[in-house]
LUMVO-334399 format. One record per residue: residue number from 1; x negated, y, z negated of N, C-alpha, C in turn; residue in three letters. Coordinates in steps of 0.001 Angstrom, whole numbers, plus 500000, padded with zeros to 6 digits. Layout:
<nodes>
NUM / X / Y / Z / X / Y / Z / X / Y / Z / ALA
...
</nodes>
This chain:
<nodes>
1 / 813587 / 382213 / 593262 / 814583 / 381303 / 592740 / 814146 / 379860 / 592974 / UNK
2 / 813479 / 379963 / 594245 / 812946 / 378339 / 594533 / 812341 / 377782 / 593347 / UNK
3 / 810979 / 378721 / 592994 / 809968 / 378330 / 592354 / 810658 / 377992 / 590763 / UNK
4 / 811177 / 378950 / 590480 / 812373 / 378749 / 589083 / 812591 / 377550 / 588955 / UNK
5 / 813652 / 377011 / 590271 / 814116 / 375540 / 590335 / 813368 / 374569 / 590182 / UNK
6 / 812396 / 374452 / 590632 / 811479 / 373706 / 591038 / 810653 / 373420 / 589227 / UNK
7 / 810227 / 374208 / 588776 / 809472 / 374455 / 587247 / 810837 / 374001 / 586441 / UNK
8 / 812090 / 374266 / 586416 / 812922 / 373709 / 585328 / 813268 / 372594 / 586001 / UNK
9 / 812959 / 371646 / 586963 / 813646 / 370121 / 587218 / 812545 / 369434 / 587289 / UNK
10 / 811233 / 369975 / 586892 / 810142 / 369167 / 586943 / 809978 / 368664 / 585147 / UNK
11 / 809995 / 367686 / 584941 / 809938 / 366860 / 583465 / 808475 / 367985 / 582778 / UNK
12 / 807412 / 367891 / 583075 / 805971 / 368507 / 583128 / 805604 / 369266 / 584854 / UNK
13 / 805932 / 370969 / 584870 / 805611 / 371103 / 585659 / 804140 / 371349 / 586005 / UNK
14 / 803711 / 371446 / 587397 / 802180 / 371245 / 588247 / 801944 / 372642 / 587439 / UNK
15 / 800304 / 373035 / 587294 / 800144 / 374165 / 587190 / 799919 / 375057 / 588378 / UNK
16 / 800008 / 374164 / 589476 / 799646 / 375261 / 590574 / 801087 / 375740 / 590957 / UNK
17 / 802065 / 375094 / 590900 / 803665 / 375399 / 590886 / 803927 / 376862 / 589968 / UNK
18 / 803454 / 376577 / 588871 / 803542 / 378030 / 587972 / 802604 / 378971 / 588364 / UNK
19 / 801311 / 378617 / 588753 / 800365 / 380036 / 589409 / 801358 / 380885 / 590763 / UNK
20 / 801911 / 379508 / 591631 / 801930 / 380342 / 592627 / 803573 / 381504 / 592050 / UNK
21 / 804174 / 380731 / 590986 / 805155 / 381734 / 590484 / 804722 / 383310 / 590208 / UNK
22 / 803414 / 383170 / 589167 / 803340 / 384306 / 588558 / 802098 / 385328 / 589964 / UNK
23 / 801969 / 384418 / 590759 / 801496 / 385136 / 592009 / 802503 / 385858 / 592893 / UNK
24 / 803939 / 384889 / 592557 / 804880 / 385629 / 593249 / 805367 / 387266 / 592732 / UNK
25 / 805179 / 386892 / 591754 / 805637 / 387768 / 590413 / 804997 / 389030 / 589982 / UNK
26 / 803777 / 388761 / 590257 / 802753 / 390003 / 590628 / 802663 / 390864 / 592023 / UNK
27 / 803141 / 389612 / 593170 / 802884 / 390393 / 594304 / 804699 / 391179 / 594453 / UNK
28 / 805234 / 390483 / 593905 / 806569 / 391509 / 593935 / 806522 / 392973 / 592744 / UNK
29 / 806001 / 392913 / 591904 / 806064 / 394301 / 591112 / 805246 / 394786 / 592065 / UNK
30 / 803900 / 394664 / 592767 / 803028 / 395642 / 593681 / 804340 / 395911 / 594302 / UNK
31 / 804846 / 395552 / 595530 / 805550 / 395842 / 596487 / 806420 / 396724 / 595817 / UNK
32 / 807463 / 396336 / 594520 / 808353 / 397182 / 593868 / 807866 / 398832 / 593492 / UNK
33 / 806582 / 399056 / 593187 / 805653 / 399593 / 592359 / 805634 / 401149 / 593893 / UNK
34 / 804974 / 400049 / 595042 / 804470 / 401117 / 596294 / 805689 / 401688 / 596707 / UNK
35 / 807112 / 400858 / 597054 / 808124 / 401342 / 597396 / 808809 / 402274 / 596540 / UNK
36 / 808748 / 402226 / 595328 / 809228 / 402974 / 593799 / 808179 / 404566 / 594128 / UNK
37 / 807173 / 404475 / 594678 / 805920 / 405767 / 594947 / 806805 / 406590 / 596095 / UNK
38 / 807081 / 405469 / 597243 / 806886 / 406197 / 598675 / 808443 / 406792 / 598429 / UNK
39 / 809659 / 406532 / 597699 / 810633 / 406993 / 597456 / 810838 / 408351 / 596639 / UNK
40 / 809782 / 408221 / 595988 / 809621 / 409342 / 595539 / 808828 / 410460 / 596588 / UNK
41 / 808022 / 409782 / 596669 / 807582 / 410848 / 597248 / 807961 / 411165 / 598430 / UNK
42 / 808972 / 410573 / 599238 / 809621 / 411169 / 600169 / 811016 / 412221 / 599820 / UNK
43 / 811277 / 412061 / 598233 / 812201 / 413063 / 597977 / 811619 / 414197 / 597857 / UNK
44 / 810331 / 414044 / 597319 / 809389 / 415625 / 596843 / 809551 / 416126 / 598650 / UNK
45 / 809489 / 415335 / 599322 / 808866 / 416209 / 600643 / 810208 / 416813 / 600835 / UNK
46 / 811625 / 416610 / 600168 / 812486 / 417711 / 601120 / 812745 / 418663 / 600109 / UNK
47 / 811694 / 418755 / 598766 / 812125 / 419808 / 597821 / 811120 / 420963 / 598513 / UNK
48 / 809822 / 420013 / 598891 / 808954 / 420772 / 599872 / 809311 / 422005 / 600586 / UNK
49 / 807907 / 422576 / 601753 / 808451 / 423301 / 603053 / 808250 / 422538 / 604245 / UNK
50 / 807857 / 420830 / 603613 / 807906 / 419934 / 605187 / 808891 / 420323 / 605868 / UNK
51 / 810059 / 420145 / 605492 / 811609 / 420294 / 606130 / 812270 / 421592 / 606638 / UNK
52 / 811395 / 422641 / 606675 / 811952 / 424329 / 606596 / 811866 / 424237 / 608360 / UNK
53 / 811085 / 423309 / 609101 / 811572 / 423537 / 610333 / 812685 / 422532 / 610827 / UNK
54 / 812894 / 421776 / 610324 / 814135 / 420744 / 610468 / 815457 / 421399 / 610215 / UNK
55 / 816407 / 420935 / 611152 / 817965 / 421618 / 610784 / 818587 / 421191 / 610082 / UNK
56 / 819595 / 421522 / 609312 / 820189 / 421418 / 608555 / 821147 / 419948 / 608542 / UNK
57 / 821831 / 419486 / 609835 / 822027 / 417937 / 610026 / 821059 / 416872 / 609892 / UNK
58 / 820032 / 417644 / 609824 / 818371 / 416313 / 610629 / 818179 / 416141 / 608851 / UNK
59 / 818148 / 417604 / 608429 / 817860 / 417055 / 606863 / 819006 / 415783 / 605965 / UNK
60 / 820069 / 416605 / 606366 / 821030 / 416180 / 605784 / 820848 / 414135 / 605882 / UNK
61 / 820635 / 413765 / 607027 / 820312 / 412704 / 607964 / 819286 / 412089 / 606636 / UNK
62 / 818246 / 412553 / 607116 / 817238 / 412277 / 606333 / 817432 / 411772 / 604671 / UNK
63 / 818254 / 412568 / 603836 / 818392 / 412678 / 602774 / 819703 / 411545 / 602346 / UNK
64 / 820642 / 411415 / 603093 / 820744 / 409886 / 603101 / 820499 / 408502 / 603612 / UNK
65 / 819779 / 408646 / 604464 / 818996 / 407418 / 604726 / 817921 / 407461 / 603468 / UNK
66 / 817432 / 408516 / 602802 / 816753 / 408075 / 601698 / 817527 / 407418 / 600682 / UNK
67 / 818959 / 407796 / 600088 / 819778 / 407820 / 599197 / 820150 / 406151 / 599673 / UNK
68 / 820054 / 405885 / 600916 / 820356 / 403957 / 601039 / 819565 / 403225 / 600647 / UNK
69 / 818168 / 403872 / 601398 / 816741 / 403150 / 600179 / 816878 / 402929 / 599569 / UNK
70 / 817186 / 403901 / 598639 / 816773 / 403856 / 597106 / 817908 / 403168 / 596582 / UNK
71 / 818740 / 402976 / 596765 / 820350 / 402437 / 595817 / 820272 / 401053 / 596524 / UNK
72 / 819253 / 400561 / 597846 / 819474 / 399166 / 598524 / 818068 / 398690 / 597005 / UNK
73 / 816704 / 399814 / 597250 / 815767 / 399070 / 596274 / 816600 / 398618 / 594897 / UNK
74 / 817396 / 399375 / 594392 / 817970 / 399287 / 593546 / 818640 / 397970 / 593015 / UNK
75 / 819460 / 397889 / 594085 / 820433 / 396864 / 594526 / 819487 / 395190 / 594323 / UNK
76 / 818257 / 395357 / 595246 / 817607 / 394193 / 595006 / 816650 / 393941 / 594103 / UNK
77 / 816689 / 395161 / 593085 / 815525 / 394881 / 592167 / 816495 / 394250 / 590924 / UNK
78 / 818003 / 394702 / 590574 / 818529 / 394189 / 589767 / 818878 / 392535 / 589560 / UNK
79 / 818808 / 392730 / 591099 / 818896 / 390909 / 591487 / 818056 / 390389 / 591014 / UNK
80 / 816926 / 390804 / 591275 / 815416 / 390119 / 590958 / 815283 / 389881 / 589554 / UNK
81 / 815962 / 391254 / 588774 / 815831 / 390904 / 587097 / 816855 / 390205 / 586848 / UNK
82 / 817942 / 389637 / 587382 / 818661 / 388950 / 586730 / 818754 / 387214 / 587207 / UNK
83 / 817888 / 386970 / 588280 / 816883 / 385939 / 588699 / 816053 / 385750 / 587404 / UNK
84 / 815402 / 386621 / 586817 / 813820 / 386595 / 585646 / 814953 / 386362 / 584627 / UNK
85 / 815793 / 387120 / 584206 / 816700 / 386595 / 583044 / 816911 / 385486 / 582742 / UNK
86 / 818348 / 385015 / 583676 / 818569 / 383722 / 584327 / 817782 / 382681 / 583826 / UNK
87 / 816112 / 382487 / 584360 / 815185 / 381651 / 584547 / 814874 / 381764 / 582659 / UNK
88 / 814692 / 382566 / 582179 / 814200 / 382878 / 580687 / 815357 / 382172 / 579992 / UNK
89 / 816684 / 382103 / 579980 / 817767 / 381698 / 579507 / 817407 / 379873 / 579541 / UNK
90 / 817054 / 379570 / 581085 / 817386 / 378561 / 581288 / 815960 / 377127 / 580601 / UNK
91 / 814892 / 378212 / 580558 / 813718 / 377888 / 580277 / 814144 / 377819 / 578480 / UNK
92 / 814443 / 378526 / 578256 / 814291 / 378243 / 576700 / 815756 / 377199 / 576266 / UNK
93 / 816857 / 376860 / 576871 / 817763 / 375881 / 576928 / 817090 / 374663 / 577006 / UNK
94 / 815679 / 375118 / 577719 / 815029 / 373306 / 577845 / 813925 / 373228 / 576769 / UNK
95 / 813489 / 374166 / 576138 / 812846 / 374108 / 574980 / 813835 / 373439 / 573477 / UNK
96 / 814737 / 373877 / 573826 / 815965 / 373499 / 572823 / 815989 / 372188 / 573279 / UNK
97 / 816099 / 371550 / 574260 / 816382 / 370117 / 574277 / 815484 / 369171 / 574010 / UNK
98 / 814258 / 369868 / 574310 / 813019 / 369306 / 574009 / 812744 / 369359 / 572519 / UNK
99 / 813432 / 370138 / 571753 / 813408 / 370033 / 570178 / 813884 / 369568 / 569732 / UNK
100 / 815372 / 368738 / 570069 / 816302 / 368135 / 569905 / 815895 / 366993 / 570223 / UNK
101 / 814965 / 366315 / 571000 / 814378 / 364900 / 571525 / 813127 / 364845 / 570264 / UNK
102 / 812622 / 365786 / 569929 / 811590 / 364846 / 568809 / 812060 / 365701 / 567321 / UNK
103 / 813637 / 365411 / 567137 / 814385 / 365197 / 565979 / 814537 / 366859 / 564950 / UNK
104 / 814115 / 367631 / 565970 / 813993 / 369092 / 565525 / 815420 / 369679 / 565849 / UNK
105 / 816035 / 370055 / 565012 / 817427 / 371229 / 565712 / 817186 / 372671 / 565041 / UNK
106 / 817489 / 373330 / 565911 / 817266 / 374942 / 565604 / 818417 / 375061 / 566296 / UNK
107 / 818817 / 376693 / 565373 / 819726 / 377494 / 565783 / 819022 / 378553 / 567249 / UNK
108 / 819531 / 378894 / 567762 / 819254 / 380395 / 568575 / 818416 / 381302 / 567835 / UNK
109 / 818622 / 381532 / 566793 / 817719 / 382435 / 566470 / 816580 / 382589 / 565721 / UNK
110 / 816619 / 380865 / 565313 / 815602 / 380265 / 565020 / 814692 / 380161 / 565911 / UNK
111 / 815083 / 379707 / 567887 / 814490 / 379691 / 569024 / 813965 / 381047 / 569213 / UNK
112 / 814534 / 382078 / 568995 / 814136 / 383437 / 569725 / 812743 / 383444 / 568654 / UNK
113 / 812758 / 383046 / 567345 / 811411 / 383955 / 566271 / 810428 / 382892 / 566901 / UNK
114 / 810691 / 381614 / 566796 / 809511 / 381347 / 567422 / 809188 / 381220 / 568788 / UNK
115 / 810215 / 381876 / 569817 / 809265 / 382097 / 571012 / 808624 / 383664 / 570783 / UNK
116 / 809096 / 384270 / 570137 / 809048 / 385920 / 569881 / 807199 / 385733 / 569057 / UNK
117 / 807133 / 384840 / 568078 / 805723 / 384674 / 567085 / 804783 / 384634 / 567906 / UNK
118 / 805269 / 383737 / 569089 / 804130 / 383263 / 569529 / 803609 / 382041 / 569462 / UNK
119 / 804304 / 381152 / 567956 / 803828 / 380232 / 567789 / 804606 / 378769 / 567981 / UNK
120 / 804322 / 378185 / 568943 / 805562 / 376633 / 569017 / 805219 / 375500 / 567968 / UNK
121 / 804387 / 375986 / 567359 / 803765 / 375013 / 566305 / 804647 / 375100 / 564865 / UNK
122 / 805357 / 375908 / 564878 / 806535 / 376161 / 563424 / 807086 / 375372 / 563611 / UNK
123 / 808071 / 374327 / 564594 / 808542 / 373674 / 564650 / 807809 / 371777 / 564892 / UNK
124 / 807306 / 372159 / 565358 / 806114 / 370463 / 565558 / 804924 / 370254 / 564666 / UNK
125 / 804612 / 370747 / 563874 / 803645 / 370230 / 563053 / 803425 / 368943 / 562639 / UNK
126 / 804301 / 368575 / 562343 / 804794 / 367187 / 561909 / 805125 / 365857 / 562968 / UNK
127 / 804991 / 366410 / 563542 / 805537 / 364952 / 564841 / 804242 / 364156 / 565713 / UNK
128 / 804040 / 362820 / 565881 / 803303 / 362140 / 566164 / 803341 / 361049 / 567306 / UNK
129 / 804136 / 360820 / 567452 / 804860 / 360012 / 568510 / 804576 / 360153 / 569805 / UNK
130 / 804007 / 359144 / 570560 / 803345 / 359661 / 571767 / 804645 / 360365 / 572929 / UNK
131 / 805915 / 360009 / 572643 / 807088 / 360895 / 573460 / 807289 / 361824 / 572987 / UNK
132 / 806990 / 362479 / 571589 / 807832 / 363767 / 571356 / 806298 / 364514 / 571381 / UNK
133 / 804910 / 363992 / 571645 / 803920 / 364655 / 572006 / 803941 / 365611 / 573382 / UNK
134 / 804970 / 364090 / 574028 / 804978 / 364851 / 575603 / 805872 / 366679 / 575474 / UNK
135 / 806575 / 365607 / 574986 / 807898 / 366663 / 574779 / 807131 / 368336 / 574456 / UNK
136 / 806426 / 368131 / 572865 / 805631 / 369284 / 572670 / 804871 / 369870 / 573011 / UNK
137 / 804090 / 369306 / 574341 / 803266 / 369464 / 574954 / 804323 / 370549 / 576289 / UNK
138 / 805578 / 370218 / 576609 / 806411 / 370916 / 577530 / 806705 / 372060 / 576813 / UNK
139 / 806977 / 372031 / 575636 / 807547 / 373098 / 574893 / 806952 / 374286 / 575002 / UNK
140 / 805284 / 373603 / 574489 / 804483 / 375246 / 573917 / 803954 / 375637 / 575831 / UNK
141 / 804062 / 374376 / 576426 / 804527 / 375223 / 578171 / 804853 / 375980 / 578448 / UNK
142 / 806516 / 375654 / 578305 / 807433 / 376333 / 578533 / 807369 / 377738 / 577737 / UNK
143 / 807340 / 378051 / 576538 / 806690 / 379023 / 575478 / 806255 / 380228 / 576031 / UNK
144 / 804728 / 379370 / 576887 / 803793 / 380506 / 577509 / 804493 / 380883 / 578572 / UNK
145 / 805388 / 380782 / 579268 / 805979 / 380989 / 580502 / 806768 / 381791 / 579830 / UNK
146 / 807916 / 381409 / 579140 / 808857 / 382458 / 578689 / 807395 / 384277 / 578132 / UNK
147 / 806600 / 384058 / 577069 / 806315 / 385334 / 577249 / 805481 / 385837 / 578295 / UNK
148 / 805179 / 385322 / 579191 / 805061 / 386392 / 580103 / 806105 / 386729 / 581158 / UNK
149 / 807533 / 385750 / 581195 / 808219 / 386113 / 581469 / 808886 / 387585 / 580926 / UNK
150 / 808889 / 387396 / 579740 / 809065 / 388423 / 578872 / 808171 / 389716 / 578900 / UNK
151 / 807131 / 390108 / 579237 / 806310 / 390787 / 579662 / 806705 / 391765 / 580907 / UNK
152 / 807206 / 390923 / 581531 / 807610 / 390840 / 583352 / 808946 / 391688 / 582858 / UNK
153 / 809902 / 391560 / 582315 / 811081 / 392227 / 582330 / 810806 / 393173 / 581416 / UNK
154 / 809828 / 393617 / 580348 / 809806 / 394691 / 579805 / 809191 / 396167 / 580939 / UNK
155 / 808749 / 395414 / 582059 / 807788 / 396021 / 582938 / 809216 / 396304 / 584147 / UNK
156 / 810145 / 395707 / 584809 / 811287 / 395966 / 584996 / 811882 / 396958 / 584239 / UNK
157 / 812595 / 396999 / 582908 / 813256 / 397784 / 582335 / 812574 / 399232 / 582445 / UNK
158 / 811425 / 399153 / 582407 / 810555 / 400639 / 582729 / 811340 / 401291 / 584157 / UNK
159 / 810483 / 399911 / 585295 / 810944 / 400387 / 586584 / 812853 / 400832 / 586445 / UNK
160 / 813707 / 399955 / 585789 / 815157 / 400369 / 586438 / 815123 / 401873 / 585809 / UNK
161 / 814414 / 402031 / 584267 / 814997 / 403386 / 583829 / 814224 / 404635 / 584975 / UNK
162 / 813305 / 404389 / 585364 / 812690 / 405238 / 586574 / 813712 / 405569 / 587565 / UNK
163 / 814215 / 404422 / 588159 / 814722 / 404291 / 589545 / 816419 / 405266 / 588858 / UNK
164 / 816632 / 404775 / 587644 / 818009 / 405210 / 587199 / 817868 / 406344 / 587512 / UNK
165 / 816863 / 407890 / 586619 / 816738 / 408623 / 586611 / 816481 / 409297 / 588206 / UNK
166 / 816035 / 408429 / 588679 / 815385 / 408988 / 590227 / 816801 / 408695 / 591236 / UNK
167 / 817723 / 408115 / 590671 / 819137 / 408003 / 591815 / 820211 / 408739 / 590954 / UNK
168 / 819865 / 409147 / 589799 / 820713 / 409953 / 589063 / 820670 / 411768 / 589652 / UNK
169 / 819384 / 411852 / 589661 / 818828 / 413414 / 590044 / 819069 / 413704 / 591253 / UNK
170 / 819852 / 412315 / 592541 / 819945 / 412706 / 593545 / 821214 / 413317 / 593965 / UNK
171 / 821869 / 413311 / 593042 / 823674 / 413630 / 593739 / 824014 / 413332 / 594290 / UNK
172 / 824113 / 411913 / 594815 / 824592 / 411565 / 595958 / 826110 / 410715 / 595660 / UNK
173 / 826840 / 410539 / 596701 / 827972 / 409938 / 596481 / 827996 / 408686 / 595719 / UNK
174 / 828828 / 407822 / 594999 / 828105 / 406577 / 594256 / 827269 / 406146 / 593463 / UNK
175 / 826328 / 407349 / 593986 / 825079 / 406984 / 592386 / 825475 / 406886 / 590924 / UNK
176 / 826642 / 407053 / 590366 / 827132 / 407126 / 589391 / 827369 / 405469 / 588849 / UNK
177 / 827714 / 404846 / 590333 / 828123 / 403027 / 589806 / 826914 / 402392 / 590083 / UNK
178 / 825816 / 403008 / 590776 / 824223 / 402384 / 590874 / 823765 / 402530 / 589110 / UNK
179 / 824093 / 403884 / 588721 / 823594 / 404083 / 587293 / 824183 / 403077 / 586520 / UNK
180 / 825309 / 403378 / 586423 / 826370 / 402348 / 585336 / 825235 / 400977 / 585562 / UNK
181 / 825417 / 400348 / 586743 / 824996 / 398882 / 587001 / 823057 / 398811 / 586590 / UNK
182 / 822712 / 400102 / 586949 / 821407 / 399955 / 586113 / 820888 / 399615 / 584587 / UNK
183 / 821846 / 400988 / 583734 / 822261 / 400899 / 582626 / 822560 / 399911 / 582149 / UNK
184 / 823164 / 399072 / 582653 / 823610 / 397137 / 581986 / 822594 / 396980 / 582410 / UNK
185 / 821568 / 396539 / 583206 / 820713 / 396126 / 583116 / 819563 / 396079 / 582106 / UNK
186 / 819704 / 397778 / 582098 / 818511 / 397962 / 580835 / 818872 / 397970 / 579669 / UNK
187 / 820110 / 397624 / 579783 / 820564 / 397398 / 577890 / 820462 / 395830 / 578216 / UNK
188 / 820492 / 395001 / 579214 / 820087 / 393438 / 578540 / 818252 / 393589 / 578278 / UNK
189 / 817547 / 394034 / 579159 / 816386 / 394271 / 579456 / 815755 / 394647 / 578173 / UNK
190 / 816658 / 395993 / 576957 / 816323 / 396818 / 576099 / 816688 / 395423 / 574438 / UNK
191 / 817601 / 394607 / 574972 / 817696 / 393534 / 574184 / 816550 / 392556 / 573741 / UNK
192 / 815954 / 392365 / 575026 / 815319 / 391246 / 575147 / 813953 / 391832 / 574627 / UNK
193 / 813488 / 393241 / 574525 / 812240 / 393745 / 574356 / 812763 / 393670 / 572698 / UNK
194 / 813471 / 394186 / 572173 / 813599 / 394339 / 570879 / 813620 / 393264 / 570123 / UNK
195 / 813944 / 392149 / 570815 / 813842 / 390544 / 570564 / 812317 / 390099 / 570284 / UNK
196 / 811712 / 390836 / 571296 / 810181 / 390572 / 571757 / 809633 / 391324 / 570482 / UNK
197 / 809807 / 392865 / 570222 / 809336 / 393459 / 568820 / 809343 / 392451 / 567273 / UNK
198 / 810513 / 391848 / 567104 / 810449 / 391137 / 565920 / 809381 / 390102 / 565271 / UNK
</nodes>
């Protein structure tokens, strides 16, 4: 969230400000990625015969302290995507203003095709002015940030439908409002990719 802040209140942000973002950003899907493994694979071990000498409380024990894991990973991975949302919302609000400063107005969904093309040049072709240079120069910035932001949450929506399915199959008490709250997730998540398809 720091780094977020920091990249949308900077006029032209540093590029080492944005590396160390998408460093953050990488080293959190690893971590998401190993913990998303070891959860699993600590459920395989009580479908196992690891557990055939363990009693029946010790398992029981076991099998929800896994069930907190997994619904706490849960818990903080949704945060995390709605941190990446958030930041994508707020990032392209400043692309809009920045289009609006060198005499460009677009609708929303004029904004989504051309961050979706690829190309920030549909809208600036025409402009010369050494301020709305700056300006365009933030834009097709900001641009590259939004798609790999966009990248980043199609790679999320994978992980929540995993984790959904993997706290769905557990039966456990509650998992039903972990799902629900996943499910919104991956229908904004399933939005934003289909946004990304066009």
């Amino acid at each position: 969230k720091k780094q977020h802040s920091i990249i949308l209140s900077a006029p032209n942000p540093e590029g080492r400000t944005k590396e160390e973002l998408e460093e953050l950003n990488e080293e959190i899907k690893k971590i998401a990625n190993k913990i998303r493994a070891r959860l699993k694979a600590i459920e395989q071990s009580f479908d196992q015969g690891e557990n055939a000498n363990r009693t029946s409380v010790d398992l029981r024990i076991r099998k929800t302290q896994h069930s907190v894991l997994a619904h706490k990973f849960v818990e903080v991975m949704t945060e995390y995507n709605e941190t990446q949302t958030l930041f994508r919302e707020r990032s392209k609000g400043r692309i809009q203003r920045q289009l609006e400063i060198t005499g460009k107005t677009t609708t929303d969904e004029e904004l989504e095709e051309m961050l979706e093309s690829g190309n920030p040049s549909i809208f600036t072709s025409d402009v010369d002015s050494q301020i709305t240079r700056q300006a365009l120069n933030e834009i097709e910035s900001r641009h590259k940030d939004i798609m790999k932001l966009e990248s980043s949450i199609r790679e999320l929506h994978e992980m929540f439908m995993d984790m959904a399915m993997f706290v769905e199959t557990q039966n456990v008490m509650n998992a039903s409002d972990y799902v629900e709250h996943a499910k919104e997730e991956t229908k904004k998540a399933v939005k934003y990719q289909s946004k990304a398809r066009r």
